[in-house]
N, C-alpha and C positions, 0 to 999 in steps of 0.2 A: 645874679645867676641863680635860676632855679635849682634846686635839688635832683631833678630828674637829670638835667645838663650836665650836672657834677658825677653822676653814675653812669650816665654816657659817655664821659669825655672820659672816664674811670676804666671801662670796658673797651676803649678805641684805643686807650695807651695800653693795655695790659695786652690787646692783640697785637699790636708794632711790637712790644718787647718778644712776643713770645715768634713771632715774626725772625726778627733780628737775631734773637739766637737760636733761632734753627738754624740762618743763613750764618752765621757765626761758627756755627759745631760743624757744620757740614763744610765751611773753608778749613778749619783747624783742623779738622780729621784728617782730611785731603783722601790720599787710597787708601784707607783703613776704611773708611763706609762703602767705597764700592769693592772692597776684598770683600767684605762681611756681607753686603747681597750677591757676588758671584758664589761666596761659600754657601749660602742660603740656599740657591740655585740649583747647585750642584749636587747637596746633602738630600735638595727635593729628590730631582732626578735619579738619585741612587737609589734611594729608598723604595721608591714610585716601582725602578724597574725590580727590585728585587719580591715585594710584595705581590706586581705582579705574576713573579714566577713561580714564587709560593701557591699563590692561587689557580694557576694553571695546574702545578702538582695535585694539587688537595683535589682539585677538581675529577682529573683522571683519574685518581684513585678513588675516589667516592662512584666513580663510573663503572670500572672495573667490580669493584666490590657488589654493586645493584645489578651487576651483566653477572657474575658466578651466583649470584642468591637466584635471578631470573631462570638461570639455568640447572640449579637444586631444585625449583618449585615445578619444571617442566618437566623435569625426570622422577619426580615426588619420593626424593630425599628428605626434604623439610621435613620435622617429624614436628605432627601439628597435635596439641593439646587442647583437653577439653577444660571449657573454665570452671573456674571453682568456686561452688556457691561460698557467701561470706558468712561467717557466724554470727549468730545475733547480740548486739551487746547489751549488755544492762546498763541503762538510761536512770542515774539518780534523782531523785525527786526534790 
């Protein structure tokens, strides 16, 4: 038997084993693995729908906010500034 056969046949056992006890763990657990993906599931779902009503908020008020500035700069409230030249600095050698 070649060397190669021997690392093949090394790699064909080591995938049955790893095979077997997955079907192994997944009989032993029995409902504990599908509690723990319907909890999964569910903790998505929550989250999902709460972020996106955060987002919905954050949204309208970022709306809001650029609708009263829209309406400061059409009534010419905004009190607009002139820029400011920069001082020069001294560059060491």
């Amino acid at each position: 038997m070649s060397f190669g056969i021997k690392v093949g046949r090394f790699i064909g056992a080591a995938g049955a084993y790893a095979v077997e006890g997955a079907v192994r763990g997944a009989t032993g657990l029995g409902g504990f693995a599908q509690e723990v993906a319907q909890g999964a599931e569910a903790g998505y779902v929550d989250k999902r729908e709460a972020l996106l009503i955060d987002r919905a908020e954050r949204d309208a008020k970022r709306e809001a906010l650029k609708a009263a500035y829209i309406a400061k700069l059409a009534a010419g409230t905004v009190i607009k500034t002139e820029p400011v030249a920069a001082k020069p600095a001294k560059v060491r050698s």
